[in-house]
C-alpha positions in Angstrom: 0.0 0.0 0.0 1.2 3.6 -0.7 0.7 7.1 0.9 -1.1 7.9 -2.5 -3.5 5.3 -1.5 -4.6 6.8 1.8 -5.1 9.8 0.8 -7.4 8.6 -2.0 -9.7 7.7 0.8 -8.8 10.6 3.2 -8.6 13.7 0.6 -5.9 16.2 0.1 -7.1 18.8 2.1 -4.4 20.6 4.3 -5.3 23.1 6.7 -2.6 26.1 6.8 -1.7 28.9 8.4 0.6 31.9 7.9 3.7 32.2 9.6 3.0 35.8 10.8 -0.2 34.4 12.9 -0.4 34.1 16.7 -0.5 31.3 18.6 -4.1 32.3 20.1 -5.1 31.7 16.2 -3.6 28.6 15.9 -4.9 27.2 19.2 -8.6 28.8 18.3 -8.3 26.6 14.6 -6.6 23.3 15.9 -10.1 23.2 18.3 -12.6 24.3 16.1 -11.4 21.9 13.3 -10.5 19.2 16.0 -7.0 18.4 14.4 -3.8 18.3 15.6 -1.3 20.0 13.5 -1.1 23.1 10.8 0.6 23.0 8.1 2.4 26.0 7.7 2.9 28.4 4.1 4.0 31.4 2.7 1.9 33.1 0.3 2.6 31.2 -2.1 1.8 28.3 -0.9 5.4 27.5 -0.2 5.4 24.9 2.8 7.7 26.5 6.0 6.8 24.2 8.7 4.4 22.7 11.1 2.8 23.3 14.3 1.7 21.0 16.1 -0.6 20.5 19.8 2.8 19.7 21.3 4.2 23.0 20.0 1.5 24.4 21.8 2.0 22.8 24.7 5.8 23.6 25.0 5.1 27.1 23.9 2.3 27.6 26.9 4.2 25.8 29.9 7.8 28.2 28.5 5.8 31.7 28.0 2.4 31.2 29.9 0.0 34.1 28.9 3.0 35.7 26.8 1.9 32.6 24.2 -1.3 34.4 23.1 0.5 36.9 20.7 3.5 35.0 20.2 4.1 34.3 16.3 3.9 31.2 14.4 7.5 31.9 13.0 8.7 31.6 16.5 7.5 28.2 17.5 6.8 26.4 14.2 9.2 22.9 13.3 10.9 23.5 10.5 13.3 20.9 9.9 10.6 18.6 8.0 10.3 14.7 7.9 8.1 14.7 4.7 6.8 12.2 2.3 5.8 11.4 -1.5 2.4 9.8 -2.8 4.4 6.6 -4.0 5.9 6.3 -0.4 5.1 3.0 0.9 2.8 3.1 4.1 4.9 0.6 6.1 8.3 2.6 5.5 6.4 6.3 6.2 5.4 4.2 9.5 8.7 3.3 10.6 10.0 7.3 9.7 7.3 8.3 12.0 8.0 6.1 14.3 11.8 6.4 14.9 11.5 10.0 14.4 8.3 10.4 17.2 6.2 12.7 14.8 2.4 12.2 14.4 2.0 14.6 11.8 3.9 14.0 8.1 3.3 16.3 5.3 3.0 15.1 1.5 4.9 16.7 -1.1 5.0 16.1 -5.2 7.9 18.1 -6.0 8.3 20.7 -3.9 4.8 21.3 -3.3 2.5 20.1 -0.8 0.3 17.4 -1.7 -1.6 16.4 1.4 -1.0 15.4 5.3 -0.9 12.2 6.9 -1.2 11.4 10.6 0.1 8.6 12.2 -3.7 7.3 12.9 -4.4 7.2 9.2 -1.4 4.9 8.9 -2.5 2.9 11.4 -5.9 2.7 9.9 -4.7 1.9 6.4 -2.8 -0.8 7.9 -5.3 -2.3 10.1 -7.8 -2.6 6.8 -5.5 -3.6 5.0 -4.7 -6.6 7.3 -8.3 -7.5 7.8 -8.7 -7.8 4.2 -6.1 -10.3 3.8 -6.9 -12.4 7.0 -10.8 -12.6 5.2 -9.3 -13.4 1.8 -7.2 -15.8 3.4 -10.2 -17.4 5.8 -12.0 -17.6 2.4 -9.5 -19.2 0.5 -8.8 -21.9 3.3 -12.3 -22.6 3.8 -12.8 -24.0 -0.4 
């Protein structure tokens, strides 16, 4: 199975945000769209970084009430684990394993294709084992 594959069924959809925002935006979108990471890009649609609930985290326990008007820019990741569509699923799940992220972008080139979470991986691969074990219970059973 490839990354392609998932986000056939998922969409490519990304939810951004500009560098120059604050973290009391980023906090306000990550609840109202219940997700866990933004994507971030210039206006170009360049991709910069991401920021993620942990960023948030880290960010509010370091600067308390400071974080409100604090700037994207300032607390966004932006040395990028990243992925293609013809990535297979089980080698993007060991990346984001050994590498602890939850949260990998998709690029084609240089531009961003689509986001996978480690919980769509984990999906992808549980469907995909179930339909093998049935094919397999069905094949033993003629």
């Amino acid at each position: 199975m490839k990354v392609k594959d998932i986000l056939q069924h998922k969409g490519t959809d990304v939810h951004t945000i500009s560098p120059d925002a604050t973290m009391q935006q980023v906090m306000e979108t990550l609840i109202e769209r219940r997700i866990g990471s933004l994507v971030v890009c210039n206006d170009n649609g360049n991709l910069l970084g991401i920021i993620t609930e942990r960023d948030v985290l880290r960010e509010c326990t370091q600067h308390g009430e400071q974080v409100k008007s604090t700037r994207v820019r300032e607390v966004m990741t932006t040395q990028l684990i990243v992925a293609t569509p013809d990535d297979d699923v089980q080698y993007v799940m060991s990346i984001m394993t050994h590498n602890r992220v939850r949260h990998l972008p998709i690029l084609v080139g240089h531009r961003l294709f689509g986001l996978i979470s480690i919980g769509d991986v984990v999906k992808a691969q549980l469907e995909a084992t179930e339909f093998e074990n049935r094919y397999l219970r069905e094949y033993i059973s003629h």
